[in-house]
N, C-alpha and C positions, 0 to 999 in steps of 0.2 A: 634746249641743248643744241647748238650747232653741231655743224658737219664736222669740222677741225676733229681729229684724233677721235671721234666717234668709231671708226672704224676697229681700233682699238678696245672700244669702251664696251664694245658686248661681241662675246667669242661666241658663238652663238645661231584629202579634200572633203571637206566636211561631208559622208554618208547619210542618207536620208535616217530619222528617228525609226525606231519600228514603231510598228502601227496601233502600239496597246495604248486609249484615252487617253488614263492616267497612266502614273510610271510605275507608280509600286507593283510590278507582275512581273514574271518570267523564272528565269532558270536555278545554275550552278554557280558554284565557288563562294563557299559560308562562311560567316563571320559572325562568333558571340562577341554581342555585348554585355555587360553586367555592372547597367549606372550606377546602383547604387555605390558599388566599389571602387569608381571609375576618383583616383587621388588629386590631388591640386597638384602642379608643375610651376605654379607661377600665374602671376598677375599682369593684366597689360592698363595701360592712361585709358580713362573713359573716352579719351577722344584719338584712341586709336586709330578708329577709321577716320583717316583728314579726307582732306586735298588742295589742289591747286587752282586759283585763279592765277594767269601769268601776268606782270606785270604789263606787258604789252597789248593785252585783254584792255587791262584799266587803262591804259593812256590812247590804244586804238594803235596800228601801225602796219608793217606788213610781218606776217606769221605763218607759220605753214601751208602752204596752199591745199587745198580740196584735190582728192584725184579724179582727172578725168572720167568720162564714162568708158572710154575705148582701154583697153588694156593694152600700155606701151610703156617703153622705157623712156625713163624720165630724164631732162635735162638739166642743167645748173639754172636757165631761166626759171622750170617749173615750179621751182623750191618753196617761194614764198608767195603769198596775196595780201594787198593791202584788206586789213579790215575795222571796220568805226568800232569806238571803245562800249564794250559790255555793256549791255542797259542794267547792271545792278539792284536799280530797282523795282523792275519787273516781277509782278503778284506772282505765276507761276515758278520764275525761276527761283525767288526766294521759300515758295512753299515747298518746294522740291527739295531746297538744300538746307532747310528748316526740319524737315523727316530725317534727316542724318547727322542730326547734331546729339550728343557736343559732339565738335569736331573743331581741328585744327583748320584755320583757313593760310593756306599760303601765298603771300605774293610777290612773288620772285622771277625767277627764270633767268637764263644770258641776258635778257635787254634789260635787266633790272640793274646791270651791274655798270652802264650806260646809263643812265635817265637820267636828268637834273628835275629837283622838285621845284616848284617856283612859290614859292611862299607869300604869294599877293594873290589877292581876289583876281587880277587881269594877269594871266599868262602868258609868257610869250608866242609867238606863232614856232619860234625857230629855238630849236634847243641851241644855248653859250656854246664858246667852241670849247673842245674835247668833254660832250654829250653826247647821244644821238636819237634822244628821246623826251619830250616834256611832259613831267607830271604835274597836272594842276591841282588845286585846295579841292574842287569840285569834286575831282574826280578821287583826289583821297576820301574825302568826304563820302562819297558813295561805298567805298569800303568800310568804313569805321560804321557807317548805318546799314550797310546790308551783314557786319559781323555783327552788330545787336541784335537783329531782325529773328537770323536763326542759331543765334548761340553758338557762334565761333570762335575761337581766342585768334587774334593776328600773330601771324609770324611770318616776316619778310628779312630782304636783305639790304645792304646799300650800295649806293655808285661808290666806282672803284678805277672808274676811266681818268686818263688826265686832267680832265675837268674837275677832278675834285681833288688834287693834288698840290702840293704849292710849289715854289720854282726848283727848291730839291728833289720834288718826284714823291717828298713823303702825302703822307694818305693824311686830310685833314677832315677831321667829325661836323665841321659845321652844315652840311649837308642833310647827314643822319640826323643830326640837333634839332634843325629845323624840323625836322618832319615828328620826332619825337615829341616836341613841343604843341604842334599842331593838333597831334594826335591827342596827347594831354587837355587841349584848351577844346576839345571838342568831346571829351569826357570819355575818350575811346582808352584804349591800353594795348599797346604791343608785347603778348607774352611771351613771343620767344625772336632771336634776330641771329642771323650767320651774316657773317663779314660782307661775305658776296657770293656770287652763286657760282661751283664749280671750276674752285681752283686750279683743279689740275688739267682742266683745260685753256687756263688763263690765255693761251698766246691766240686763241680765236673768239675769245666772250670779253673783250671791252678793256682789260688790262694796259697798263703801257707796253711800247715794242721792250722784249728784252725781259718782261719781267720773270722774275724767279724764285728758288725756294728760300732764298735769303733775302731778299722784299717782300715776302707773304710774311714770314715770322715778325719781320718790323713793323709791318703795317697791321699784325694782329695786336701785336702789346700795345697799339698806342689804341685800336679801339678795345680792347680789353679795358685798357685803365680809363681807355673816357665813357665805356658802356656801366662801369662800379663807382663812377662818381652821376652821370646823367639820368642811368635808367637800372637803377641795382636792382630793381625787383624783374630785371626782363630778363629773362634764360638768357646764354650765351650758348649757340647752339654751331658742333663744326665738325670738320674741317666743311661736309657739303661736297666729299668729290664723287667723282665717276669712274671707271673707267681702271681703276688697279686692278692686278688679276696676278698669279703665282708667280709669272714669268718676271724677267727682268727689262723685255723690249718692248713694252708699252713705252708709246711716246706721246710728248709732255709731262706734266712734272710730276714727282712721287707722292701720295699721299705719307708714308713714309718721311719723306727728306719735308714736308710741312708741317709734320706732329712732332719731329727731334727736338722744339725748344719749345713750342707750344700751346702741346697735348694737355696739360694738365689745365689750363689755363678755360678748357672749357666747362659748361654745365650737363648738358645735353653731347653724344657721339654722333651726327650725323653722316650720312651716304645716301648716294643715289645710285638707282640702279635699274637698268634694261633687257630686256632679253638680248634686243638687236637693236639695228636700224633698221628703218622705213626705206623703202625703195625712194624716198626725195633724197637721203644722203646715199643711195647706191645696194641699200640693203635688198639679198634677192633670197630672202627665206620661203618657203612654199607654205601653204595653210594645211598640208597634211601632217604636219608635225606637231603641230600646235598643239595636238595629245595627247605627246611621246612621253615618257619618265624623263627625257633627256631635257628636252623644253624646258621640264614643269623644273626640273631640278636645278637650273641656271639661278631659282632664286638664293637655294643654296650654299652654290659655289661663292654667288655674290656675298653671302652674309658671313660665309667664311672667312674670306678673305678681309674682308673690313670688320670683323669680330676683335683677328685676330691684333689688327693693328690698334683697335678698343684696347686689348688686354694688354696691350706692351706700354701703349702710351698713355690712357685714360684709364686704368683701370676702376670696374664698377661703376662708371658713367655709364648711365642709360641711353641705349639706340633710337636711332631715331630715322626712320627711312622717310628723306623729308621730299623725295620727288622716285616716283614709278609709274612705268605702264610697262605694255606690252613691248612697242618698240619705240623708240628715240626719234624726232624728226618730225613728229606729227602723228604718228601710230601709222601698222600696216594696213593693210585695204580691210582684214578682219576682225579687227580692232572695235569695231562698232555691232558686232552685231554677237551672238549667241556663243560663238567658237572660240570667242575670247573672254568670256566667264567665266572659264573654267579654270583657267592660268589667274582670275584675278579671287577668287576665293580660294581656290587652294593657295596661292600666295598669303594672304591673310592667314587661314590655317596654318600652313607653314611659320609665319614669321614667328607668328604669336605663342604656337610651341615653342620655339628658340627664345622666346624673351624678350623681342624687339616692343618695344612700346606706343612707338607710333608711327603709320604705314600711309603716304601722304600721293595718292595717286594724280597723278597728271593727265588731266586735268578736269575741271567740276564742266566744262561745257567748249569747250574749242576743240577744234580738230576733231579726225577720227580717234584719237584714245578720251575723248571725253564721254563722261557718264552720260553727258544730255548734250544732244543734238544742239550745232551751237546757233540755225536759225529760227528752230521753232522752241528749244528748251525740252521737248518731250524726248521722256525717258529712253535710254536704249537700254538694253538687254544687263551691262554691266550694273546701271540702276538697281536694277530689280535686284540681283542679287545684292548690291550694297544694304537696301533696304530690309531686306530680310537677315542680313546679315546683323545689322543693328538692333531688329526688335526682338533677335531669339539667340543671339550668344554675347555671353555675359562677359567682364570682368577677369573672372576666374580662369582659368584655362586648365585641364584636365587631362592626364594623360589616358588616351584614347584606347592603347595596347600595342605591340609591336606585331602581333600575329595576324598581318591583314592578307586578304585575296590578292593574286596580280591585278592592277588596274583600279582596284579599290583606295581609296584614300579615305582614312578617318577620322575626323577631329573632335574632340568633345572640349564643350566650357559648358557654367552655372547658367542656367537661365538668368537674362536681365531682370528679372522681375517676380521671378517665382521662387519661393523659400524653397530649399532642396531639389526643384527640380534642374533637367539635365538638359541639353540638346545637345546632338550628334551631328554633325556634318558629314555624310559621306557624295562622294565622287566618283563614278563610274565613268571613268577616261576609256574602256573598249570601247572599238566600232562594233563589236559582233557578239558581245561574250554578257550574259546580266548576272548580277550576281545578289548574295543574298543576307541578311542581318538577322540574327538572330533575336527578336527583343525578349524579354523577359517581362515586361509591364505595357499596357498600353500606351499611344502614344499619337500625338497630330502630327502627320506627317503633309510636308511640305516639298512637292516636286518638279523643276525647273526644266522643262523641257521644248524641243523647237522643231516642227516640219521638214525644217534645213539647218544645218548650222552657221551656215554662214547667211543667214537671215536676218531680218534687223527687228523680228516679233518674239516673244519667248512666252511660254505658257506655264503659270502655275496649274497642276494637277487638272490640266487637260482645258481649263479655259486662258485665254489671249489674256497678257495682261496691258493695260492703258492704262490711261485718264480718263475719268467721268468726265459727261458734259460740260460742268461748271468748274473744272480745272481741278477735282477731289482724285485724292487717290483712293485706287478700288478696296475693296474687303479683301487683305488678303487672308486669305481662311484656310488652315489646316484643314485633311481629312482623317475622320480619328480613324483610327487602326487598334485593333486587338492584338495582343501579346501573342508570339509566333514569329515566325520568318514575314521578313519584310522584302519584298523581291524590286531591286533595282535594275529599268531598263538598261542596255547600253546610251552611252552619252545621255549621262543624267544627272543630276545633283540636286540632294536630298537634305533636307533638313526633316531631324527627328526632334520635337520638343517631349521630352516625357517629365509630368507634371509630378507621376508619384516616387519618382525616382531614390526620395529622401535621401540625398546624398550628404553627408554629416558638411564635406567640405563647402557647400552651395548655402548654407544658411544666413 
């Protein structure tokens, strides 16, 4: 996402841990559960949890820059760094992103709506005029085998720059075609595609000058009807904007005034959405908030607002939050380490109560809001919790209770894997306060805690989590606990798997 209208697009100091090994101990403020009883609310896509590789990742270019080590404000030079395109296939980084499948893989982003693909073995050095980026066969190619590798389905976007327009200014498929074809002769499959990435800030991400909500709807019917004769089996996934919000004076163009002719027209409802900016576009949020109800609840507001325009214009098309993090630009400076886990799994809780289907974080390894450091590939802290996230909530989604502690957050789904059992999520967002769960059945409890928060290590139930020697991920092992109060640190997050839960819904 560029800077343009970002500002816009999200309205919007980590305390040491106490010092208990593990977390499950301490105080006040109680919460029964009672899994067995605990109803279905709804269903979410096995590949829920996605994410982003950005296209500019795959072609190499210049992308968010790294931040300094000195803490200062940023300039318009500091914004981007050239960097060489993703080693895809790379044993670690694919074993990592093989632990989180199925999932969606995305490849998109602003520069994707710029790229010219080159459909020959020899590539140019210089993208055609009105491009400003080349994608090569090779480099497609390394996506189509690193989505085999770990069981990802492809969903990306197309150029949408003058370059692929013809001398009317309308928007021609032969582009898409080609790469569609590509894809095909290489025994790959694109299952889902958006027009281009982030409409409504068309007038900064690649668009021609000028364009508008009456060029977006013509240039949608024509890939509409050439995506139901080329690639019928591939979702039609949209609009893909940012950035709307209740008000009326957001600037650039309406999600709204894009869905008036042709909302129905999709498969899939997509949006994207942020807390904030990164201090590269100007964003100056502080990291003591990062805890707040207020924070966490932006994702909320977000899915509000774009629900609603689901229900006017698509209705019963399923959501799709096809690009998130924490902040827009590259992520904040806390983005990478412990402090920001906890906005990215209660996110997930959240959506996945509301119904959202598929939650597609930005991004699997660039920048600070990436899951895995993008020059070594080793795990950061959001990792872990994805990881955990995958192997112990299921499918199913569960309504947890409405009766919670302050600062407590609850979420229950079916176990992935286990006939009637349960797992709980709870979240202890206090700096000072622990609070307490009632369980009624035993249960493996699983808890994510950090020295610092704004650290870049994070510990399951009192040991460091890593990489083995040989590039394995570690044992991650519950500790059983008896039935009874479960006592959660502050700044904690808990997974409770309970096996005997027999829950009728979970079977």
């Amino acid at each position: 996402m560029p800077r343009g209208g970002l500002l816009d697009a999200a309205r919007v100091t980590g305390l040491a841990l106490l010092a208990a090994g593990t977390s499950c101990a301490a105080h006040a403020g109680t919460v029964s559960i009672a899994p067995a009883g605990l109803r279905a609310i709804g269903t979410i896509d096995p590949r829920f949890q996605s994410y982003n590789i950005e296209m500019v990742e795959v072609t190499g270019g210049r992308f968010w820059k790294p931040y300094p080590q000195a803490m200062r404000a940023w300039a318009d030079k500091d914004r981007y760094s050239y960097r060489p395109p993703i080693d895809l296939g790379n044993t670690r980084l694919r074993k990592l992103a093989a632990a989180l499948s199925p999932a969606y893989l995305r490849v998109s982003g602003t520069w994707a709506n710029a790229t010219f693909f080159a459909d020959t073995e020899s590539a140019p050095a210089a993208p055609p005029p009105g491009f400003n980026a080349v994608l090569s066969r090779a480099q497609w190619r390394g996506v189509v085998d690193f989505a085999r590798a770990v069981d990802a389905e492809i969903v990306t976007s197309f150029a949408i720059s003058p370059g692929s327009r013809d001398a009317d200014g309308l928007w021609r498929p032969d582009q898409a075609q080609r790469l569609i074809d590509y894809t095909r002769s290489l025994g790959g499959h694109i299952a889902a595609a958006e027009f281009m990435n982030e409409p409504t800030l068309a007038a900064t991400s690649g668009a021609p000058p000028g364009y508008d909500a009456k060029a977006y709807v013509r240039d949608v019917g024509i890939f509409r009807e050439w995506m139901l004769r080329a690639a019928p089996q591939t979702l039609i996934v949209g609009p893909g904007s940012v950035g709307d919000s209740a008000s009326t004076g957001a600037s650039g163009l309406r999600t709204r005034d894009l869905l008036a002719a042709s909302g129905a027209g999709v498969d899939r409802f997509s949006y994207h959405h942020y807390n904030t900016i990164s201090p590269r576009c100007g964003g100056r949020d502080e990291p003591a908030r990062a805890l707040s109800e207020a924070w966490l609840a932006r994702t909320d507001a977000a899915l509000s607002t774009y629900k609603s325009l689901r229900d006017e214009f698509a209705p019963d098309k399923p959501i799709w939050l096809t690009e998130t993090a924490d902040a827009a630009c590259g992520g904040n400076r806390w983005d990478k380490t412990f402090l920001d886990t906890f906005r990215y799994l209660d996110q997930l809780g959240r959506l996945a109560r509301a119904g959202v289907q598929v939650v597609m974080h930005n991004t699997l390894a660039a920048s600070d809001y990436g899951l895995l450091d993008e020059k070594t590939f080793r795990p950061r802290p959001n990792y872990w919790g994805a990881l955990l996230w995958r192997r112990l909530m299921g499918t199913t989604v569960l309504d947890a209770g409405a009766a919670m502690a302050s600062g407590l957050h609850v979420y229950a789904h079916c176990h992935p894997s286990k006939r009637g059992a349960v797992t709980v999520l709870a979240i202890n967002i206090s700096r000072s306060t622990a609070r307490t769960i009632m369980m009624p059945l035993p249960a493996e409890c699983y808890t994510l805690q950090a020295a610092g928060l704004k650290g870049a290590t994070v510990q399951l139930n009192g040991k460091t989590l890593a990489l083995t020697d040989g590039d394995g991920l570690p044992h991650l092992a519950g500790r059983t606990i008896e039935a009874g109060p479960v006592h959660l640190a502050p700044e904690t997050i808990t997974f409770l798997a309970i096996p005997g839960a027999a829950n009728s819904a979970c079977r």
